[in-house]
C-alpha positions as CSV (number, residue, x, y, z in Angstrom):
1,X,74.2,103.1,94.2
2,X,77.7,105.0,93.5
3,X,80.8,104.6,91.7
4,X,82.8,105.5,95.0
5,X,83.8,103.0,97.7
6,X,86.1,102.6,100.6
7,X,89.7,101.4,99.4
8,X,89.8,97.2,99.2
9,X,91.7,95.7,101.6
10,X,93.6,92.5,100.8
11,X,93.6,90.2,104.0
12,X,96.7,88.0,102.9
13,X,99.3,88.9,101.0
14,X,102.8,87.8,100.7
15,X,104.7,90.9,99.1
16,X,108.0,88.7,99.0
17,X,106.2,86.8,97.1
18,X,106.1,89.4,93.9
19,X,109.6,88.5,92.1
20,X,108.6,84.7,91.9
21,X,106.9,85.3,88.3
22,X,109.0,83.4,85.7
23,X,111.6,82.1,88.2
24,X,113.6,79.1,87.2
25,X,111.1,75.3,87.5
26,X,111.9,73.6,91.0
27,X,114.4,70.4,91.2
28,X,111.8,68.4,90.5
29,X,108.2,68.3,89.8
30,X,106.2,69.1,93.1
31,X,103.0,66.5,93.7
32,X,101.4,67.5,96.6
33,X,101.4,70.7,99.0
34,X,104.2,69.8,100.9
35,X,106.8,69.7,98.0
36,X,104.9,73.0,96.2
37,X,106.3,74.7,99.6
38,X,109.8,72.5,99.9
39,X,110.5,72.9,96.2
40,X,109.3,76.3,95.5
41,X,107.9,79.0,98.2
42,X,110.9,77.3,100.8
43,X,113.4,77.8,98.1
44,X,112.3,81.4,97.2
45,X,112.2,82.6,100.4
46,X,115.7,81.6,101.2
47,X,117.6,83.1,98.7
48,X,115.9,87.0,98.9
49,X,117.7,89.7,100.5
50,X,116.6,93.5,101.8
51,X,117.1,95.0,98.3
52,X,115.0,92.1,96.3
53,X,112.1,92.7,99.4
54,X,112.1,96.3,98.7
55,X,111.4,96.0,95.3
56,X,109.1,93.4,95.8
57,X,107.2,94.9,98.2
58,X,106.8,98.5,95.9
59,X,105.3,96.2,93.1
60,X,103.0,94.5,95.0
61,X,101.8,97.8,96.3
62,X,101.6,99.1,93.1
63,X,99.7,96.2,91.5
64,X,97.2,96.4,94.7
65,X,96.8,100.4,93.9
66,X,96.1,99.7,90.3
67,X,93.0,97.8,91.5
68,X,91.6,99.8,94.0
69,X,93.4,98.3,96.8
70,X,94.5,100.8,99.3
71,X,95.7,98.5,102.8
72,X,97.5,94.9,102.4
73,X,97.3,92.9,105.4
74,X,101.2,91.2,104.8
75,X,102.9,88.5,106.1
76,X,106.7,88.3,105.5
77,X,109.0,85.0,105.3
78,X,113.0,85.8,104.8
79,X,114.8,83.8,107.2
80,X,118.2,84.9,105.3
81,X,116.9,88.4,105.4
82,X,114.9,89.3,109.2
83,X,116.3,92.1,110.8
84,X,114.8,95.1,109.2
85,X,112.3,93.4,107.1
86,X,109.3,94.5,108.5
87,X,110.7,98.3,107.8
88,X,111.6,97.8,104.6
89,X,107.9,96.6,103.5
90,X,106.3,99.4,105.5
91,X,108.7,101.9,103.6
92,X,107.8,100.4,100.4
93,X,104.1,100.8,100.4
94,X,104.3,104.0,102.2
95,X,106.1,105.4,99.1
96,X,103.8,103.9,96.7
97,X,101.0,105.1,99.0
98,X,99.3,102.3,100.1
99,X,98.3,100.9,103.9
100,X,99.7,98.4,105.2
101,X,100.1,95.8,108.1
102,X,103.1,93.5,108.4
103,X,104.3,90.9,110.7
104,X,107.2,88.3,110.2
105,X,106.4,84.6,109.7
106,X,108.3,82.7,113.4
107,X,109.2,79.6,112.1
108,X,111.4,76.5,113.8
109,X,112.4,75.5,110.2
110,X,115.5,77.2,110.6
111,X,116.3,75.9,114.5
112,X,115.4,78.0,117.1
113,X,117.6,80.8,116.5
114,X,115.8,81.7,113.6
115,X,112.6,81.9,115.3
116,X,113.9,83.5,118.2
117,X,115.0,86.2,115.6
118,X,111.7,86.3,114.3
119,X,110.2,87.1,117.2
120,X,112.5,89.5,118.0
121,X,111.7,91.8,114.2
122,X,108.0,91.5,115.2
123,X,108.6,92.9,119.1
124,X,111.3,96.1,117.2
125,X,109.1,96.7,114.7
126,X,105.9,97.2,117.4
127,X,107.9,98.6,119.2
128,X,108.9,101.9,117.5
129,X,105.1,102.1,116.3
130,X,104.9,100.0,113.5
131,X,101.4,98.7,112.5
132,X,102.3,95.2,112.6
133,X,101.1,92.0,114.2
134,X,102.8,89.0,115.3
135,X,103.5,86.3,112.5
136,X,103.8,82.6,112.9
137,X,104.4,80.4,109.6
138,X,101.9,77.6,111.1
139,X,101.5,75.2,113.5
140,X,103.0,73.0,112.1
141,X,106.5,74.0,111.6
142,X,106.7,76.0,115.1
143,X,107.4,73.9,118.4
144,X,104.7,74.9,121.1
145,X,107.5,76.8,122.4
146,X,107.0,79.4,119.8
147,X,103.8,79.0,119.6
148,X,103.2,80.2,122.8
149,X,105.6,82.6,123.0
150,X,104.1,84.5,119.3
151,X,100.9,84.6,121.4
152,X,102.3,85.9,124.3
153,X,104.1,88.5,122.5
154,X,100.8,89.4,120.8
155,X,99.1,89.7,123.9
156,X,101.8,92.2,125.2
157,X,101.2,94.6,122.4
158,X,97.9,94.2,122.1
159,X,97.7,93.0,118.7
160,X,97.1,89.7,117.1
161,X,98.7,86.8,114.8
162,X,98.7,86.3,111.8
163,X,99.2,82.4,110.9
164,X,98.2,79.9,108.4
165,X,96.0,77.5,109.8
166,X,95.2,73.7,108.4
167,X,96.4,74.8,104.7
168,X,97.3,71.5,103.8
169,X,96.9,68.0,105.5
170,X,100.2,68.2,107.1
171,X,98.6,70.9,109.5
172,X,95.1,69.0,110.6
173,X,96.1,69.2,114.2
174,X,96.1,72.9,113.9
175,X,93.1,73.4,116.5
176,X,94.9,71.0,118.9
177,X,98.0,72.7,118.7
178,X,96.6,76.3,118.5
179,X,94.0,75.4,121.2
180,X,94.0,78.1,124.1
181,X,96.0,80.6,122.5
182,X,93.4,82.4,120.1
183,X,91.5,85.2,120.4
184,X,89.6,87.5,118.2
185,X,92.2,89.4,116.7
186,X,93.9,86.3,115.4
187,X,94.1,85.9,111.5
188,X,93.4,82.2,110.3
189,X,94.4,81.9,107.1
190,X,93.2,79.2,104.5
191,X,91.7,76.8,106.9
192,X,90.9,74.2,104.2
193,X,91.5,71.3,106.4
194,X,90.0,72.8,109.5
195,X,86.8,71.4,110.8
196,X,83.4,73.4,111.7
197,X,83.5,73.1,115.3
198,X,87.7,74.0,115.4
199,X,87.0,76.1,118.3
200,X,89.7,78.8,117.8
201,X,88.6,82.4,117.8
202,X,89.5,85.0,114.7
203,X,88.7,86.1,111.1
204,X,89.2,83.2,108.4
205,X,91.3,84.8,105.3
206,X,90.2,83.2,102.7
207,X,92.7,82.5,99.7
208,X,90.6,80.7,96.7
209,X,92.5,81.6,93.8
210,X,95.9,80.0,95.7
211,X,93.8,77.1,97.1
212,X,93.0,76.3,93.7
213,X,96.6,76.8,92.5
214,X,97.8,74.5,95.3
215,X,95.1,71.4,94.6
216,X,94.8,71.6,98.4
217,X,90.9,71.8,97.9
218,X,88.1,74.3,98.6
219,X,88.1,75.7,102.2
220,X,83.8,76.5,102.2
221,X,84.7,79.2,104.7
222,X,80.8,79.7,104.8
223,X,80.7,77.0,106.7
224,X,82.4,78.7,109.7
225,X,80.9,80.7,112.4
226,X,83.8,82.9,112.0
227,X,83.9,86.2,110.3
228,X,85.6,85.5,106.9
229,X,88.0,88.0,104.8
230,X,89.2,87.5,101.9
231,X,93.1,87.3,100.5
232,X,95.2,86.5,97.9
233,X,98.7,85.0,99.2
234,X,101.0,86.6,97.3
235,X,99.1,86.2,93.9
236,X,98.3,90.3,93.3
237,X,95.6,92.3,95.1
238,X,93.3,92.3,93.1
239,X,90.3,91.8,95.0
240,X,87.2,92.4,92.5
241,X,89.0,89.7,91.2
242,X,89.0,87.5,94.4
243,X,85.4,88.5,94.8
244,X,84.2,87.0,91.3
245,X,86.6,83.7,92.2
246,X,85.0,83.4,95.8
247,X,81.6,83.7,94.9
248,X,81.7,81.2,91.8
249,X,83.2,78.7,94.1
250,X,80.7,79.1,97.1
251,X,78.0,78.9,94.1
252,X,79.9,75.7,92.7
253,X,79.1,73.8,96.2
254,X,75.4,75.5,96.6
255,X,74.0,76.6,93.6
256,X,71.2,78.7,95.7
257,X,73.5,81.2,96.8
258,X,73.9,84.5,95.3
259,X,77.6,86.7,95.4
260,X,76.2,88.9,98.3
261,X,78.0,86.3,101.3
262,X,81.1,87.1,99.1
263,X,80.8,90.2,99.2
264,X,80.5,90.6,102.5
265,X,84.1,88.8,103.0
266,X,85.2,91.4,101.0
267,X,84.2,93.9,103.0
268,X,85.5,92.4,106.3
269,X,88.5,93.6,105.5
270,X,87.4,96.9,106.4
271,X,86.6,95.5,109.7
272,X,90.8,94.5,110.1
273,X,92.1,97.4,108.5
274,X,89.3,100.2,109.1
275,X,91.8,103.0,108.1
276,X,90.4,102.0,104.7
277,X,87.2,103.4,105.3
278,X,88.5,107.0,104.9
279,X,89.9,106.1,101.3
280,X,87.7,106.6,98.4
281,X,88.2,104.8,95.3
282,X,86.1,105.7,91.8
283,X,85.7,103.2,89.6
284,X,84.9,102.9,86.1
285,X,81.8,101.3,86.8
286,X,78.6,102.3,88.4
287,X,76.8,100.8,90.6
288,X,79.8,98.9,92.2
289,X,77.6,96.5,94.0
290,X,77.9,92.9,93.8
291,X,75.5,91.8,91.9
292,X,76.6,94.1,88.8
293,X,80.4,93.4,89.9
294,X,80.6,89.7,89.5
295,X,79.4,89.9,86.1
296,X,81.1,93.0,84.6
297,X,84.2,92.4,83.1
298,X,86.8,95.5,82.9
299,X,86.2,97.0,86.3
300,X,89.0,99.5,87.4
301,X,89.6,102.4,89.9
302,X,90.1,105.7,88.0
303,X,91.0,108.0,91.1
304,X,92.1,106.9,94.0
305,X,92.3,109.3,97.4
306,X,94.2,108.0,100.9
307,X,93.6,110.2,103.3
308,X,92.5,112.8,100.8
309,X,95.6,112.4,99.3
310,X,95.1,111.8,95.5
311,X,97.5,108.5,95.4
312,X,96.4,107.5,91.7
313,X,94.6,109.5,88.7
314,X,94.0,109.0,85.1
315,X,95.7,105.4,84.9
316,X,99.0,106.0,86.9
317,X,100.1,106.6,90.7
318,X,100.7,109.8,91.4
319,X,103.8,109.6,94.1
320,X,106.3,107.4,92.3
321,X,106.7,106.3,88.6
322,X,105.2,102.8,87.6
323,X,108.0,102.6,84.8
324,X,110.5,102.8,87.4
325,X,109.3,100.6,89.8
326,X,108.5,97.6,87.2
327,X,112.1,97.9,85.9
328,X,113.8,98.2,88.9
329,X,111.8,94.7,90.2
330,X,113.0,92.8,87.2
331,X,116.2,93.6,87.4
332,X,115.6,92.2,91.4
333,X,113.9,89.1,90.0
334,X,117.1,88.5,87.4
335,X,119.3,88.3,91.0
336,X,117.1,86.4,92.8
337,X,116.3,84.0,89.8
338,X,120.1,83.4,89.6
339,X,120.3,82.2,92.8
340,X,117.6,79.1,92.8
């Protein structure tokens, strides 16, 4: 047993996501998924421009190195904000130091000109190299139109999509309307609502922590044939953290179980982003294995090497200034909090 692993890899994440903290309480009080997402997330996305992203994106990354998180797997919704979004993410964590793969979330919720220029950041960002996959919101707010065109744009650069998939009720036609377009390097996320025999192909991200905050239910990804990775969407990257919550639910529905199948989610990610394997991350703690980790309180990475860079050292990053970055987003959050 060692204190050393490969970086953590969170598997969802929504870096726009990282100024919502504290914003201003919707129009009304949300009571089911669908007016959590019309109310708030739909509300917040709207009003964030390239600067708030930025600064979004360089605290999420810094939160995510500050737990031993070295790659985010992202997936970006600014429909007032597309052209050059996926750039200014990828900028963002590469100052901070921390991997990452981005796509943009095609949508019809804006008409089709909005997804069309969707589709159109995903293809310029793979195109001059970006690591990136093709985004699509869901199913259920794209026409099959852009549903088939996101996979077909995936297929041309060899990549796959990244999409949530049966989140809430509202998408339980998910495997009718994804049907023939899947393969294995699609990302599923949340899949609460889908059924066991759902026959699309791809990795499950699993999201317990937001599942829970949303009262959409618990997905039991074990119940899949599916490899399963874990995520966060949007809420940190701290994944010893989503490792503890994923294992005490799977226990909750079968108390027989032990946190190693959780574990081993948490180490799919390695699987999506296996850059990560060549990161090493010391932690406070030894052994870091799960059966010590889902009991030990306190857990944190001490060093932190990506690509034998030394990225984070005695309690602080090492290429930009934590101070700087955690001012600079509040000041971010104060604009976009004025605008909902």
């Amino acid at each position: 047993m060692t204190a050393v692993t490969p970086g953590l890899v969170c598997a969802h994440h929504h870096l726009y996501s990282e100024l919502a903290r504290g914003m201003p309480p919707p129009p009304k009080t949300p009571t089911d998924f669908q007016e959590i997402l019309e109310q708030i997330w739909w509300r917040l996305d709207a009003a964030l421009d390239l600067e708030m992203l930025e600064w979004s994106a360089k605290l999420g990354a810094l939160e995510a190195l500050e737990a031993g998180t070295t790659a985010i797997i992202d997936h970006n919704e600014t429909p007032n904000a597309i052209e050059g979004s996926l750039s200014v993410i990828a900028d963002a964590c590469a100052e901070v130091g921390v991997r990452v793969v981005t796509a943009y979330g095609v949508t019809d919720r804006h008409g089709h000109e909005g997804a069309v220029r969707g589709l159109e950041e995903n293809r310029r960002f793979l195109d001059e190299g970006g690591n990136g996959l093709v985004g699509v919101h869901a199913s259920f707010t794209c026409t099959e139109e852009t549903l088939e065109a996101a996979s077909d744009l995936a297929n041309e650069y060899d990549v796959g999509v990244h999409i949530h998939v049966a989140e809430g009720p509202g998408d339980r036609d998910a495997p009718e309307r994804l049907a023939g377009l899947t393969n294995d390097r699609w990302l599923l996320s949340h899949c609460v609502y889908l059924p066991d025999d759902h026959g699309l192909d791809g990795t499950i991200l699993h999201n317990p922590r937001s599942n829970l905050n949303n009262g959409v239910g618990y997905a039991n990804p074990a119940r899949f044939s599916n490899p399963v990775a874990l995520g966060t969407d949007g809420i940190g990257a701290n994944m010893i953290e989503s490792f503890r919550l994923a294992y005490v639910m799977h226990r909750s529905v079968d108390v027989t179980i032990g946190p190693d199948i959780a574990w081993s989610w948490l180490e799919t990610g390695l699987d999506l982003v296996p850059e990560a394997r060549n990161d090493e991350v010391t932690w406070s703690y030894d052994p870091m294995d799960p059966w010590h980790i889902a009991f030990t309180a306190g857990v944190h990475p001490v060093k932190i090497e990506v690509e034998g860079e030394v990225v984070y050292e005695d309690g602080a990053p090492t290429r930009v200034d934590a101070d700087e970055i955690r001012a600079k987003a509040h000041e971010q959050a104060v604009r976009l909090h004025a605008r909902l």
